[in-house]
C-alpha positions, -999 to 999 in steps of 0.1 A, spaced: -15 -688 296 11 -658 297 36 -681 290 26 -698 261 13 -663 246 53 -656 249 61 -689 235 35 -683 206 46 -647 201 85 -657 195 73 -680 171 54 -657 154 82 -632 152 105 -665 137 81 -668 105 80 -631 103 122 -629 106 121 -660 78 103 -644 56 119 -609 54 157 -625 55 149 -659 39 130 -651 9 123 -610 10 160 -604 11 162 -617 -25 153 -584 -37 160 -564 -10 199 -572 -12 201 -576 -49 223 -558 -66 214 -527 -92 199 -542 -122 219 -543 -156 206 -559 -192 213 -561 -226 188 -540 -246 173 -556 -268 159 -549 -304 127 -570 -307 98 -557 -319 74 -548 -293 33 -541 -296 27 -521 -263 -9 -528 -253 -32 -503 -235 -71 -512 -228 -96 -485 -215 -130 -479 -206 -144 -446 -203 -108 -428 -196 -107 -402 -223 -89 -376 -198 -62 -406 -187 -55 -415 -224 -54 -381 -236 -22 -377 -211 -9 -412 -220 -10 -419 -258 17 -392 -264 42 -406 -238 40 -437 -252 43 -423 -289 72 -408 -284 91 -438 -263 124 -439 -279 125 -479 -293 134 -490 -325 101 -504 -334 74 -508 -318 37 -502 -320 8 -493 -297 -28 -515 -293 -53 -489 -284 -84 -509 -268 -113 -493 -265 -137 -516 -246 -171 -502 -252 -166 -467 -238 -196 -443 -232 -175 -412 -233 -149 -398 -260 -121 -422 -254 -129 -439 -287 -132 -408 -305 -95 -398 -292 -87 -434 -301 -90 -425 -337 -80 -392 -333 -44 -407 -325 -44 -431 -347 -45 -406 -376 -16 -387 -357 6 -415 -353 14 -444 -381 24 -469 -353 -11 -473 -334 -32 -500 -344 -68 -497 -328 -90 -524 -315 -130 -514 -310 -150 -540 -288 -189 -541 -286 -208 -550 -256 -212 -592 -257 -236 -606 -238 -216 -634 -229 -191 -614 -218 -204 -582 -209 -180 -559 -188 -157 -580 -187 -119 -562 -193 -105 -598 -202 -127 -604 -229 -116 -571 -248 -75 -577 -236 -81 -612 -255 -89 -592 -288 -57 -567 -286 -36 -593 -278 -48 -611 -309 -51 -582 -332 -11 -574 -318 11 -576 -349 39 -585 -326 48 -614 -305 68 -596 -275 34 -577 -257 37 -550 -228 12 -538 -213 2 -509 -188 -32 -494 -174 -49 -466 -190 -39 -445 -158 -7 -448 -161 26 -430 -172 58 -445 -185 86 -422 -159 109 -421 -190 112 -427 -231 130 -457 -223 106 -476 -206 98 -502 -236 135 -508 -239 141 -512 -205 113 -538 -197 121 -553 -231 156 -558 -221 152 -583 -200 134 -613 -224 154 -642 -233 149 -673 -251 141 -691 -218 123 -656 -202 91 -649 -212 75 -632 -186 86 -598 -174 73 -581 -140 78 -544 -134 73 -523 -111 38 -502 -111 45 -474 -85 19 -442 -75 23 -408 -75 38 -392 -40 11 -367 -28 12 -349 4 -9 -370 36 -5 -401 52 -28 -419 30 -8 -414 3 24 -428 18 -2 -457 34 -10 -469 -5 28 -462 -15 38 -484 15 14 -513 5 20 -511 -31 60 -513 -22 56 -542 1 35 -558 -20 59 -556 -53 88 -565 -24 68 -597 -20 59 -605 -57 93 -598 -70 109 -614 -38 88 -649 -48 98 -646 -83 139 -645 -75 132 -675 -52 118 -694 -82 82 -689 -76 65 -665 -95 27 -655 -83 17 -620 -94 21 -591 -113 6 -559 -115 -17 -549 -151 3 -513 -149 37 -528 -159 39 -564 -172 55 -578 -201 49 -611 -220 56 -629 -250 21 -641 -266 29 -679 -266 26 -678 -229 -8 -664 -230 -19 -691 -258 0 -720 -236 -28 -712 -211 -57 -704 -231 -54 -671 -225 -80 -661 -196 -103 -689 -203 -103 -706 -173 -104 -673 -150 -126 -655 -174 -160 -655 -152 -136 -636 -123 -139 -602 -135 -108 -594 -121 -72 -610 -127 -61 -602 -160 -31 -599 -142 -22 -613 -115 -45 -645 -121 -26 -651 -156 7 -650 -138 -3 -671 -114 -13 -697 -140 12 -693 -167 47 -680 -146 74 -702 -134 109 -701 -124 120 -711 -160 99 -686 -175 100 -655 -152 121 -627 -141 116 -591 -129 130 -557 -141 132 -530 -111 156 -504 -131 142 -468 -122 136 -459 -159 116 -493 -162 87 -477 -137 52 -465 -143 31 -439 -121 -6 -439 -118 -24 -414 -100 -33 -427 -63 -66 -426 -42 -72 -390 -28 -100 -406 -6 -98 -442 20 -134 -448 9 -120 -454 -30 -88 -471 -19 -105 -493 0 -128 -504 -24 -98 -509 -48 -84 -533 -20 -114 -550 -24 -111 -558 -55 -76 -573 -53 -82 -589 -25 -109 -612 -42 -94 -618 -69 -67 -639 -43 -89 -659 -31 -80 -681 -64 -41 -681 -63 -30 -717 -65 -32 -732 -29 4 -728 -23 9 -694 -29 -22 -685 -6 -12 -705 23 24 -681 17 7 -655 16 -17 -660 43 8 -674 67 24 -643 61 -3 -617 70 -14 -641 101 20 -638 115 17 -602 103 -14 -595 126 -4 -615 157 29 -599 161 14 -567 163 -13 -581 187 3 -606 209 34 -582 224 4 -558 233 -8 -585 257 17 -596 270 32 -558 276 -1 -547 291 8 -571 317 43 -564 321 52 -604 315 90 -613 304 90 -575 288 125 -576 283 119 -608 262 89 -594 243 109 -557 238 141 -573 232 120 -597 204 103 -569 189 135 -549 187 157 -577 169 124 -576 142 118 -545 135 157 -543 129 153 -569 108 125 -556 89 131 -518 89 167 -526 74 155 -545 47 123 -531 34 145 -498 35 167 -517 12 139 -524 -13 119 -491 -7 158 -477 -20 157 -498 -50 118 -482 -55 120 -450 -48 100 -451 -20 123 -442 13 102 -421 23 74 -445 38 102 -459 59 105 -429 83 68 -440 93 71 -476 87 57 -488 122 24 -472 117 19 -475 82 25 -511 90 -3 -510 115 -26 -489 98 -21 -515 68 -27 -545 88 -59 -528 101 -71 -523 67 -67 -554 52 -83 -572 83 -110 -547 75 -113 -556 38 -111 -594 47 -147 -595 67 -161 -569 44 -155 -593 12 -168 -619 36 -204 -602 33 -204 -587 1 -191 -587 -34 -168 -557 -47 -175 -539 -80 -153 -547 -110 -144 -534 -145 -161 -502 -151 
């Protein structure tokens, strides 16, 4: 039985060392990130719900982005508090801000993709970009950098959507996900196979979202107006990724595991309807994930081949440490690194947590 754990937990380390140097070295390793800027006319689209503090904060950061021209869809998707009223507020204050007011419809009541649909149609241009109410551009160049990077042939822009650093280990533990997970998506799409992007900083030209039908056929999961669309509409013809520092956004992170975690809910379910292929990827990915960690505890515990097992869990962590460094370089996120072992574990432990609870019980959506 020992032996075929040790059989099964090389194996297991195989996948894990093919998918950090097969496919996540593609970003890891690439080199620093040069385009053309561009001059196209961008509509920068921002929908919120109830966030008149975030949009008090973000509105002027995005008025003053330094682009030639540009202009800025306000959504305002039924809000209960003053958001709307500092929607119109702005829009007096600045000529370039169109602003889109959705009702409650029964049909399609709460749903976040049902008010996206309007801005994007009431957008005057055809090159869209879009971030979360909760965000913050990190420079005045951010339209132009994530801009750059459209072609005839590219359509569909992934950034980078980072979190603030706070002092505490959760805070490095949700800047460590986020940062493997963007190493992932980003990873996928240089290996010609796009599946997700993040709502804080994605870019698309509107004919993609049409060539789809928009959110149509994801439009009852409540979730997704994201990565679901990507999924749908990217490809390796129509896709690439922009990871230049000045290209990033911020939001401000969790302050509690409680909320994180039911923000992990929510992502997590909306994965359950990737295409097939990307979620047997994925999940292949996370198995081998869990049984590395578990299967060399085993077999330590009973002292069998442990210079095989510690020799094999030497040449991956190597392998991993060096090349998620790489990446977390690129991000701006070294610092998770010097704890990667355990943020790695505590991660793993969480996501195995969120997996049974989504089992039993349906996380909350759109406010």
């Amino acid at each position: 039985m020992l032996d075929f754990l040790l059989y099964a937990f090389i194996a297991v380390a195989a996948v894990q060392l093919c998918y950090y140097l097969a496919v996540f070295s593609r970003f890891a390793f690439v080199k620093a990130q040069q385009a053309n800027p561009k001059r196209i006319p961008v509509s920068v689209i921002v929908c919120a719900k109830n966030e008149e503090e975030n949009v008090s904060k973000l509105v002027p950061l995005l008025a003053t982005q330094q682009y030639p021209e540009f202009e800025i869809v306000l959504i305002d998707d039924a809000s209960s508090d003053n958001t709307l009223e500092l929607f119109e507020q702005f829009e007096k204050q600045y000529p370039n801000i169109r602003l889109v007011k959705v009702e409650n419809n029964e049909a399609f009541w709460g749903n976040k993709k049902f008010a996206l649909t309007l801005g994007i149609k009431a957008a005057k241009h055809e090159y869209l970009l879009f971030t979360d109410a909760d965000c913050r551009p990190d420079s005045p160049h951010w339209i132009r950098e994530m801009s750059a990077h459209f072609t005839l042939q590219k359509t569909i822009i992934l950034g980078y959507g980072a979190y603030e650093k706070r002092p505490g280990f959760l805070n490095k533990l949700i800047r460590f996900e986020t940062l493997l997970t963007a190493v992932q998506y980003f990873s996928w799409a240089r290996a010609g196979k796009p599946y997700m992007g993040v709502g804080r900083n994605l870019a698309y030209k509107r004919e993609e979202f049409f060539n789809v039908r928009g959110f149509m056929d994801h439009m009852k999961i409540r979730s997704g107006d994201d990565d679901l669309f990507v999924n749908q509409a990217a490809n390796a013809k129509n896709t690439t990724i922009c990871y230049t520092p000045e290209s990033f956004t911020y939001s401000e992170p969790k302050t509690s595991f409680k909320d994180w975690f039911t923000q992990k809910r929510r992502h997590a379910s909306t994965a359950a309807w990737y295409k097939s292929s990307d979620k047997f990827l994925l999940g292949t990915f996370f198995v081998s994930q869990f049984l590395f960690l578990v299967l060399p505890a085993i077999l330590l515990s009973f002292m069998h081949q442990w210079i095989i097992v510690t020799a094999t869990l030497g040449i991956r962590y190597l392998a991993t440490w060096i090349t998620l460094g790489m990446a977390a370089g690129k991000l701006r996120e070294k610092d998770t690194m010097y704890l990667y072992p355990l943020l790695e574990i505590a991660l793993v432990l969480t996501q195995i947590n969120v997996f049974f609870s989504n089992l039993f019980s349906k996380p909350v959506h759109w406010k």
